[in-house]
C-alpha positions in Angstrom: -0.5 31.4 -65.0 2.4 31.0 -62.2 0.5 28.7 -60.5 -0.2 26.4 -63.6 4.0 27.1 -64.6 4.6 25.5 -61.1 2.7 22.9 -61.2 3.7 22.0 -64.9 7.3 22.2 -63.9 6.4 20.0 -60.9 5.3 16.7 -63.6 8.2 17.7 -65.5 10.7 17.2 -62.0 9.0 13.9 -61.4 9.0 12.5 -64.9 12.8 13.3 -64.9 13.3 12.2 -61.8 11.6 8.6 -62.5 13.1 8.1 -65.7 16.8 8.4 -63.6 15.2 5.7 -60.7 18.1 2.9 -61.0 15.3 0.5 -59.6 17.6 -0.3 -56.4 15.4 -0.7 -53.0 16.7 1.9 -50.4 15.5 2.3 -47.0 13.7 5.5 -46.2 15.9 8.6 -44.2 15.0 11.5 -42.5 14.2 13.4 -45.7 11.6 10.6 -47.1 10.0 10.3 -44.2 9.4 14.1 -43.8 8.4 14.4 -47.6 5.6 11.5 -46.8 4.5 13.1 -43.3 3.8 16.5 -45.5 2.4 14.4 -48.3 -0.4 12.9 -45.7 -0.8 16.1 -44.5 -1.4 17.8 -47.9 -3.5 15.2 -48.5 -5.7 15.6 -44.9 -5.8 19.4 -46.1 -7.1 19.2 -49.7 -9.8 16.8 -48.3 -10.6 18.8 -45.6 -10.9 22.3 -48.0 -13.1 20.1 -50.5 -15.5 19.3 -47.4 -15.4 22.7 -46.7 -18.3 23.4 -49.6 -16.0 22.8 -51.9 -13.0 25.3 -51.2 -10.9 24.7 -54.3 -9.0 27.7 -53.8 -7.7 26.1 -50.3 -7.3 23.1 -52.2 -4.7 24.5 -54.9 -2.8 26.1 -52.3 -2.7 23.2 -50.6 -1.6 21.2 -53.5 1.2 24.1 -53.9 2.7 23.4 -50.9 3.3 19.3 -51.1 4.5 20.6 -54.7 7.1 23.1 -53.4 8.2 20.4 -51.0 8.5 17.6 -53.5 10.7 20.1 -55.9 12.6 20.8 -52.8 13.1 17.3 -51.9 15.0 16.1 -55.6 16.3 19.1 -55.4 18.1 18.1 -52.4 18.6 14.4 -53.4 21.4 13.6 -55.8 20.1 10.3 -56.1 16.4 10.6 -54.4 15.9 7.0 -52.5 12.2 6.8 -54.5 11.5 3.1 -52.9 10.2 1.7 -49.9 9.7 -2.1 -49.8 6.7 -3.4 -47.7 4.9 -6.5 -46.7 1.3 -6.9 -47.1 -1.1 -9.7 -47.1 0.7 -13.4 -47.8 3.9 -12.1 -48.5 3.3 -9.8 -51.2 5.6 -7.0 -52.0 4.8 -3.7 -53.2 7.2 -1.5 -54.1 5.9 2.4 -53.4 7.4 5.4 -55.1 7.3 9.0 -53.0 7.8 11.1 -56.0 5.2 9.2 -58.4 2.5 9.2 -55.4 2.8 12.6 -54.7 2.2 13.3 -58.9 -0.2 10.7 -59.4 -1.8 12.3 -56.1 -2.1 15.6 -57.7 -2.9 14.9 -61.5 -6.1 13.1 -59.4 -7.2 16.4 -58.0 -6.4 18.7 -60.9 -8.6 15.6 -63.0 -11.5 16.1 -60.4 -11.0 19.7 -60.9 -11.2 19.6 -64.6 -8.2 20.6 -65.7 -7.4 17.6 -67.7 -8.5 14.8 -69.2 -6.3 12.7 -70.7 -5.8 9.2 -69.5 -2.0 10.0 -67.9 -1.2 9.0 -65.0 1.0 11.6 -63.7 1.1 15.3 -65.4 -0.3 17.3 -68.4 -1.0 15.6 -71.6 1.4 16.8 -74.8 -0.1 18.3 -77.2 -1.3 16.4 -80.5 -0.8 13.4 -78.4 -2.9 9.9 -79.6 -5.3 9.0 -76.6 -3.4 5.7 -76.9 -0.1 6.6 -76.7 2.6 7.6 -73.8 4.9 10.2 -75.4 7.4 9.9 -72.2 7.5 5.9 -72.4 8.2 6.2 -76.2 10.8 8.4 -76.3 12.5 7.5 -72.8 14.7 4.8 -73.9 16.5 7.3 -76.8 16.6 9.8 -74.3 18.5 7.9 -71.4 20.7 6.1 -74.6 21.5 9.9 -75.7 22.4 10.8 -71.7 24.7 7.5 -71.3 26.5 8.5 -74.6 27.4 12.0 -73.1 
């Protein structure tokens, strides 16, 4: 149950935490760049503890730790710098998010765990929820109207 609390409250952080991005490019510091080196890392170790005749309980505690250090990271950030700009083939830009990888990264594993099912991209489902519809992306503008009015 704790670990499923953390985890939950971990979407919650990042759905927050993407509905307050102010879309502005920022270059990375010190504290995105660590974040992303423990994110590849976390990543290197899930993989590694799924090869490992499928050591799912490595695996979640591997998944715990890029979690704490996400939550740690917004915690930190008054304004968390959540884009990166790069270059890729003939001039296209692609604009990355840290936070929204490191979710998206995670509701992936707990999907190929079994753990849900829905068709979100990052976090649990809400309950009573229509297949077809995004309960954050409908209520998000009402909600950030609400916040500017305070």
């Amino acid at each position: 149950m704790q670990y499923e609390k953390a985890i939950s409250e971990f979407f919650a952080n990042i759905k927050a935490a993407l509905l307050n991005d102010d879309g502005i490019l920022k270059k990375w510091g010190a504290p995105e760049k660590d974040l992303h080196a423990e994110f590849m890392a976390a990543q290197n170790d899930v993989h590694d503890k799924l090869c490992d005749n499928l050591n799912t309980a490595g695996a979640c505690l591997a998944l715990k730790d890029i979690v704490s250090a996400t939550n740690k990271y917004l915690a930190k950030q008054e304004n968390p710098d959540f884009k990166l700009l790069r270059f890729g083939n003939l001039n296209f830009i692609k604009i990355l998010n840290l936070p929204r990888n490191v979710g998206t990264y995670v509701t992936k594993i707990m999907k190929c765990f079994g753990c849900l099912n829905s068709e979100d991209q990052i976090g649990f489902p809400v309950e009573g929820q229509a297949q077809n519809q995004n309960m954050d992306q409908l209520v998000a503008p009402y909600l950030q109207c609400l916040a500017q009015f305070r």
